[in-house]
C-alpha positions in Angstrom: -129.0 -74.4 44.9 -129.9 -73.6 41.2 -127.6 -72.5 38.6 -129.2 -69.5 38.6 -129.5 -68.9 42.0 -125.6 -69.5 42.2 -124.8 -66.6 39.3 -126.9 -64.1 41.4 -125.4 -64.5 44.5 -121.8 -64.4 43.4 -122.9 -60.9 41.4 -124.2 -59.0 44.0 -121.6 -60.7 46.7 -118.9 -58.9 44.5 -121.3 -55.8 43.3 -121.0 -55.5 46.9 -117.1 -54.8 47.1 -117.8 -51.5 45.3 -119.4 -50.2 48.4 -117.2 -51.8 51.5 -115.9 -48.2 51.6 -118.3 -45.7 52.8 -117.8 -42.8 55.3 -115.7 -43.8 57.8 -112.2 -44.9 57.1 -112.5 -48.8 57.7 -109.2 -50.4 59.1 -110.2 -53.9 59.2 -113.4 -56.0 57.2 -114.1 -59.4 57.8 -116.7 -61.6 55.9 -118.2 -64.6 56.5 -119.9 -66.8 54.6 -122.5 -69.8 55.8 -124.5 -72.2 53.7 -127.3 -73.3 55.6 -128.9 -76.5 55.7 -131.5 -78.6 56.7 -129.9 -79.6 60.8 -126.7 -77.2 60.5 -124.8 -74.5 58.9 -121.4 -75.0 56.7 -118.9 -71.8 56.5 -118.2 -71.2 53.2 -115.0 -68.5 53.6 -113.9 -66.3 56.1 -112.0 -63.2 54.5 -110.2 -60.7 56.5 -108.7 -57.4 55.5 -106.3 -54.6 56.8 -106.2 -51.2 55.5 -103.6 -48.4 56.4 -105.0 -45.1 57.0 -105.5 -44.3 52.9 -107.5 -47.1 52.4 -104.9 -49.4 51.0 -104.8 -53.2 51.3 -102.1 -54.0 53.9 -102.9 -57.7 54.7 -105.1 -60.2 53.5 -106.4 -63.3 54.6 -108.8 -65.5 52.5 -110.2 -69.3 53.5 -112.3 -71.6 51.6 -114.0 -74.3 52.8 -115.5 -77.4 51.0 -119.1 -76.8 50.3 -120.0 -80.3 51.8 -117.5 -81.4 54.1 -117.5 -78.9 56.8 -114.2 -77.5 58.5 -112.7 -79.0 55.2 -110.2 -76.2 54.0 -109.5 -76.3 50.2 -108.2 -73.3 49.6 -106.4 -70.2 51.3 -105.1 -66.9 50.3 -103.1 -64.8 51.8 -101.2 -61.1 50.6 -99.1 -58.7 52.2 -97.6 -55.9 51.5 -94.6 -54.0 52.7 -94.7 -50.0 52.4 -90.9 -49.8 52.5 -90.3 -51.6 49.6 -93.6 -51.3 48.3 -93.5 -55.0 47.2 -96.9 -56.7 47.6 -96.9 -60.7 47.9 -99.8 -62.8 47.3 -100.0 -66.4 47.9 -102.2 -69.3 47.3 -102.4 -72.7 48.6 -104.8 -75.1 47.6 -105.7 -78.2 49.2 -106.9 -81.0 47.2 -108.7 -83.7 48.8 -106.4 -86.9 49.9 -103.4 -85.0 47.6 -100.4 -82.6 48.9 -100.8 -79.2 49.2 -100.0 -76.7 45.7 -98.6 -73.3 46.6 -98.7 -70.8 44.1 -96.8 -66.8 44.9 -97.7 -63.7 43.1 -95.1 -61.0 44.1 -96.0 -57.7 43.1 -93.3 -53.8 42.7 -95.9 -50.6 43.2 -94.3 -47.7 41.7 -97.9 -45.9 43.2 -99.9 -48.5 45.6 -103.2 -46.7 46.1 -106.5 -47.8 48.0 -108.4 -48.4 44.0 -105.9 -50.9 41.8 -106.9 -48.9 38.4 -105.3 -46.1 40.1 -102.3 -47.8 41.0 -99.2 -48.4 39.0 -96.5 -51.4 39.4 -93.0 -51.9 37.5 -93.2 -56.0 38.0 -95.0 -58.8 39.0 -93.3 -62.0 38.8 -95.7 -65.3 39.5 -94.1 -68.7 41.0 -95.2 -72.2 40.5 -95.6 -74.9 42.9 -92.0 -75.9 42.8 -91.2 -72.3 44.2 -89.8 -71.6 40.5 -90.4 -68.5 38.3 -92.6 -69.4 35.5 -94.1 -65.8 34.7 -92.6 -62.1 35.1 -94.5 -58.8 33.3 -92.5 -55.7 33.3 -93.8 -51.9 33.1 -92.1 -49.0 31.8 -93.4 -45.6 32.0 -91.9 -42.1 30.9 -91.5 -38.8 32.9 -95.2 -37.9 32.6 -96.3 -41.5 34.0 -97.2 -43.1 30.4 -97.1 -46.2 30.4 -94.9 -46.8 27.1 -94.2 -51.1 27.5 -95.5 -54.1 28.7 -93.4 -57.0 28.4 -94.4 -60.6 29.2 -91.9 -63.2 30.3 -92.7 -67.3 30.2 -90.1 -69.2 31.6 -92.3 -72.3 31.3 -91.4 -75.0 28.7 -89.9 -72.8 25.6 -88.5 -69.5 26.7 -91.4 -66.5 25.6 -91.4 -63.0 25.6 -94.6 -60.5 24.6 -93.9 -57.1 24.8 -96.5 -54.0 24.0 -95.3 -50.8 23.2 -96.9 -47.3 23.2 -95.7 -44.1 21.9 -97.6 -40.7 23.0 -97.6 -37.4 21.9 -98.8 -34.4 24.1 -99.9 -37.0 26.6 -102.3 -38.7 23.8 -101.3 -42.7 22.6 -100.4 -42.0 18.8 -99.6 -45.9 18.2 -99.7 -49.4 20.0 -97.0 -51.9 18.4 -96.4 -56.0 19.9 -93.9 -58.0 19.3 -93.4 -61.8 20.4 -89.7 -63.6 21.0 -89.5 -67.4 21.8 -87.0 -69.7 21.4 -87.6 -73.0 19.1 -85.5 -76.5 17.6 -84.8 -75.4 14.1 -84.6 -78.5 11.8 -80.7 -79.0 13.0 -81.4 -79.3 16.3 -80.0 -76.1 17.4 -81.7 -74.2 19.8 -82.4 -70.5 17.8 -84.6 -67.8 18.7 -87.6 -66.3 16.2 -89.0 -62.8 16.5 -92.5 -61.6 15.0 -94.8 -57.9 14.7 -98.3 -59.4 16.1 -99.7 -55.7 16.4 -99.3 -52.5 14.8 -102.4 -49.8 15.8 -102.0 -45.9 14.6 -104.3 -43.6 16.7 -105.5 -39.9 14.9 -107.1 -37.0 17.0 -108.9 -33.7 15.9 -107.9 -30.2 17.3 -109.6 -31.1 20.6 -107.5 -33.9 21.1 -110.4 -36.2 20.6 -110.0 -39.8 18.8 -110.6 -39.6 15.7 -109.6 -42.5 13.8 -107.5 -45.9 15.3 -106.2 -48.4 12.4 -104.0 -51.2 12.0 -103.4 -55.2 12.3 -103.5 -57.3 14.9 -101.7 -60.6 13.4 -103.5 -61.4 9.7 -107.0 -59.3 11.1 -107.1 -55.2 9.9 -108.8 -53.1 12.0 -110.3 -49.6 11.6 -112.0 -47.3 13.9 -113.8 -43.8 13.0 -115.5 -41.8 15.0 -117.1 -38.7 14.5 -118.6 -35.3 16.6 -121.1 -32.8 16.9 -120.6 -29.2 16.6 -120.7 -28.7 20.1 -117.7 -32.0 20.2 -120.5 -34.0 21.3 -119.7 -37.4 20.2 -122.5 -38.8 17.2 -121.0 -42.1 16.1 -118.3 -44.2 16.6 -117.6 -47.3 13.9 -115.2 -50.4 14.1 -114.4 -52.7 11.4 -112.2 -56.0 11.6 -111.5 -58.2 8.4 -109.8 -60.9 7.8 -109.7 -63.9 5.2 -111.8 -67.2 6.3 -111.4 -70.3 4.4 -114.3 -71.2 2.4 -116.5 -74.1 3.6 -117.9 -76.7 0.8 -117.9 -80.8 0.5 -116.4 -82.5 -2.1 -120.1 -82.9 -4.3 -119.9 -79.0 -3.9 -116.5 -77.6 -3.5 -116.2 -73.6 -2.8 -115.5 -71.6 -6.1 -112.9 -69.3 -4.0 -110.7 -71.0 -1.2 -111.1 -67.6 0.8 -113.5 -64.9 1.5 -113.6 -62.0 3.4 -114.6 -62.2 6.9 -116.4 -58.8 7.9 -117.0 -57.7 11.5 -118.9 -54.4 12.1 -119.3 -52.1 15.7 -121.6 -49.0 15.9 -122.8 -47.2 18.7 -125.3 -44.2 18.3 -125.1 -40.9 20.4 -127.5 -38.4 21.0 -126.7 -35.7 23.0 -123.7 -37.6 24.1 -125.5 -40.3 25.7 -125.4 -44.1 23.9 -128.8 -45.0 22.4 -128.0 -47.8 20.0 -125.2 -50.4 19.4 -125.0 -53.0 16.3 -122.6 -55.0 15.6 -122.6 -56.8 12.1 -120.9 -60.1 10.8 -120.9 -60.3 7.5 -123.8 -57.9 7.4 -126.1 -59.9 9.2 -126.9 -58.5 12.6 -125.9 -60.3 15.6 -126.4 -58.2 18.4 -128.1 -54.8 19.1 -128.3 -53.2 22.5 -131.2 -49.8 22.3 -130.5 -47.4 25.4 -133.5 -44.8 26.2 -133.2 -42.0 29.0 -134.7 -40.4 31.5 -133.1 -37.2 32.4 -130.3 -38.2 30.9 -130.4 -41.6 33.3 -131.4 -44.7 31.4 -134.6 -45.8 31.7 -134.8 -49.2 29.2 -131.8 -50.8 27.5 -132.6 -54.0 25.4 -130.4 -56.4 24.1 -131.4 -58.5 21.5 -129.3 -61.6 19.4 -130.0 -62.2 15.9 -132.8 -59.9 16.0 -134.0 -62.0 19.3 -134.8 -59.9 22.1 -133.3 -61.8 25.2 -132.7 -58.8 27.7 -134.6 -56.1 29.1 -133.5 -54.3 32.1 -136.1 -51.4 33.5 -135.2 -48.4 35.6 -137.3 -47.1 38.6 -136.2 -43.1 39.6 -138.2 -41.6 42.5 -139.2 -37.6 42.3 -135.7 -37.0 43.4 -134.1 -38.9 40.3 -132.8 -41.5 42.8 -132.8 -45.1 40.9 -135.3 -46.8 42.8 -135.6 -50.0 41.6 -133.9 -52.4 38.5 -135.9 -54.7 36.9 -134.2 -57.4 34.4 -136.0 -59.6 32.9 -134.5 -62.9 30.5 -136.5 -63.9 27.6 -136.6 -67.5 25.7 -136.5 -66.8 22.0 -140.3 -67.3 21.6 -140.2 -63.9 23.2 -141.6 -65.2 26.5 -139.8 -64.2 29.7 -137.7 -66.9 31.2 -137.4 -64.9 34.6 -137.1 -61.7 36.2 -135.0 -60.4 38.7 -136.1 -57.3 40.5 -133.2 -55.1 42.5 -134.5 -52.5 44.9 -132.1 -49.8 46.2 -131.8 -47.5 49.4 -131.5 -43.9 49.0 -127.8 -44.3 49.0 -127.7 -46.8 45.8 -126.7 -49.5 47.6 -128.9 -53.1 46.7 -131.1 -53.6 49.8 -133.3 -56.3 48.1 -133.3 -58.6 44.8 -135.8 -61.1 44.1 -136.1 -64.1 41.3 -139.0 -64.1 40.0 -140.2 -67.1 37.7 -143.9 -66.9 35.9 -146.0 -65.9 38.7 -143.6 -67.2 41.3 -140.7 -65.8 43.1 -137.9 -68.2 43.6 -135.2 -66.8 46.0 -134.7 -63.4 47.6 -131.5 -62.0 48.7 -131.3 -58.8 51.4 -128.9 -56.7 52.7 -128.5 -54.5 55.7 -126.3 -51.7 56.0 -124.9 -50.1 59.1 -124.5 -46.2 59.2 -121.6 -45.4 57.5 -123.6 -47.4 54.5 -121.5 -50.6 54.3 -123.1 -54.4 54.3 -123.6 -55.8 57.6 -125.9 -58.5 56.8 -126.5 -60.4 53.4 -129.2 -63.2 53.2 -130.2 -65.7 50.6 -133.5 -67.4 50.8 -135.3 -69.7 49.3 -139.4 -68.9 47.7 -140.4 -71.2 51.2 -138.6 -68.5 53.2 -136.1 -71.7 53.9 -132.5 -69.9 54.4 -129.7 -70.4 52.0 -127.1 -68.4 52.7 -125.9 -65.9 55.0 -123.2 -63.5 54.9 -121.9 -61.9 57.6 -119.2 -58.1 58.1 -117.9 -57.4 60.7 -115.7 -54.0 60.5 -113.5 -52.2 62.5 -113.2 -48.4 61.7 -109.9 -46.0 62.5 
């Protein structure tokens, strides 16, 4: 299978995870995945998943198989987590071919498990190596209104580390982000001393709405600044970033540079009308690098084009129906003589799920992938074909509801 064709199937395989959850509560999802060839078919993985009554993950079990060598397991995952202690453990074991086996255990403290991980909240994670040892931990702190006010990074391999963010609020809004790094080093008598450095120190300013206003500060020898500015109606209009730093000068020795240093300029703008996103520039050194143009429908996007150094090399087009129901999503990928390397057009059901996606290349369409959704609106069937019709792959879900 192409490169291509590779990157397209892994992007709508986890676009996909975004809608396991539809009407009915699911208690159990599993997913298989075959890559079929010429006289058989080879499982790719075989996934598995629990979920308690509010959706969260309760057990997990992941297998991968080699892509050649069938039955050959190289790697399996596997999590579970315990509602009376709210710990969650994850562990991973691969198997390399004709070695021993590597283990690797992720042990995660909820404060608040929910069903959607941005939504939840943990206190530690601590991550072991192969040996069964403790190489990383990351404790969370949060105050009484559930802020989270420090991050703190432990590595226990080689030299002893620590990396700790803090964040100070103020009527619920972040008014500064400080870092601070600890590690432990030889010092030139051979005695083992510990160093301590600021790598971060950001200020954040808000208007009478409690909008962000203005963010400045340095993260290690780069300055940053931020402004953004409103509407009458606190609509947002623009919102500008700038990071310098010095850059060594680059000459030869026929031509040496007349200043050792210059000033390295980085530049962010994005454009708002109405409160919608219509333009965004970024500058280095003044010179354009990249510019993404947004126009809307109805306030739904209907073109966004993304060019590099003045190149266009993205276009992606939005289909609505009567009902201002996205349709259809067409992306195409342009060389930089402006001709389209290849398109790839997504259709979607009434629902907004992906239903079909086709590669399309000239005059030719390469591979399409199709889904099929059962009533409740979740996956059952995902297929990958080839521009023959030959089959590539096939996923299989298999649910089991409460």
């Amino acid at each position: 299978m192409s490169t291509i064709l590779k990157s397209i199937f892994i992007f709508v395989l986890v676009h996909l995870t975004f809608f396991v959850y539809g009407q009915a509560q699911i208690k159990e999802q599993t997913i298989v995945a075959y890559g079929i060839g010429q006289q058989d078919s080879i499982i790719r993985f075989r996934k598995t998943v629990n979920y308690d009554s509010l959706g969260r993950l309760i057990n997990r079990q992941n297998y991968y198989y080699h892509h050649r060598e069938k039955g050959v397991l190289v790697k399996e995952e596997k999590a579970f987590f315990n509602p009376q202690d709210q710990w969650l453990t994850e562990q991973i074991i691969t198997y390399p071919l004709g070695k021993d086996p590597i283990y690797k255990k992720l042990r995660t403290k909820y404060l608040d498990y929910q069903a959607n991980e941005k939504n939840s909240k943990h206190i530690l994670r601590q991550l072991y190596d192969k040996y069964g040892e403790l190489s990383k931990e990351d404790t969370l702190t949060y105050d009484k209104d559930s802020n989270l006010i420090a991050v703190c990074n432990y590595n226990y391999q080689g030299s002893t580390s620590l990396f700790c963010n803090y964040y100070t609020y103020k009527d619920n809004l972040q008014t500064r982000w400080t870092t601070y790094t600890k590690w432990t080093t030889i010092n030139v008598k051979g005695m083992v001393v510990e160093r301590q450095a600021k790598r971060r120190d950001f200020r954040y300013k808000y208007n009478k709405n409690k909008q962000l206003t203005r963010s400045f500060g340095r993260h290690y020898k780069k300055r940053f600044c931020q402004k953004i500015k409103y509407d009458k109606q606190h609509k947002i209009l623009e919102d500008k970033s700038i990071v310098k730093h010095k850059a060594r000068q680059v000459g030869t020795k026929d031509n040496p540079p007349q200043k050792k240093f210059y000033i390295h300029k980085e530049e962010k703008t994005l454009h708002y009308q109405n409160g919608l996103l219509v333009k965004e520039i970024q500058l280095v050194n003044k010179k354009e690098t990249k510019k993404k143009e947004i126009t809307y429908q109805d306030s739904l996007p209907k073109t966004i084009t993304t060019s590099l150094n003045t190149i266009v090399v993205v276009e992606k087009i939005y289909t609505y129906n009567a009902q201002l129901i996205l349709t259809q999503l067409t992306t195409n990928k342009y060389h930089k003589n402006g001709k389209i390397r290849y398109s790839i057009i997504t259709h979607f059901n009434p629902k907004g799920n992906v239903i079909k996606e086709e590669q399309i290349i000239g005059q030719k369409t390469l591979s399409v992938l199709e889904i099929k959704y059962d009533k409740h609106g979740n996956p059952l069937v995902q297929s990958l074909s080839a521009k023959n019709n030959k089959n590539l792959e096939k996923t299989l879900y298999i649910y089991k509801y409460y």
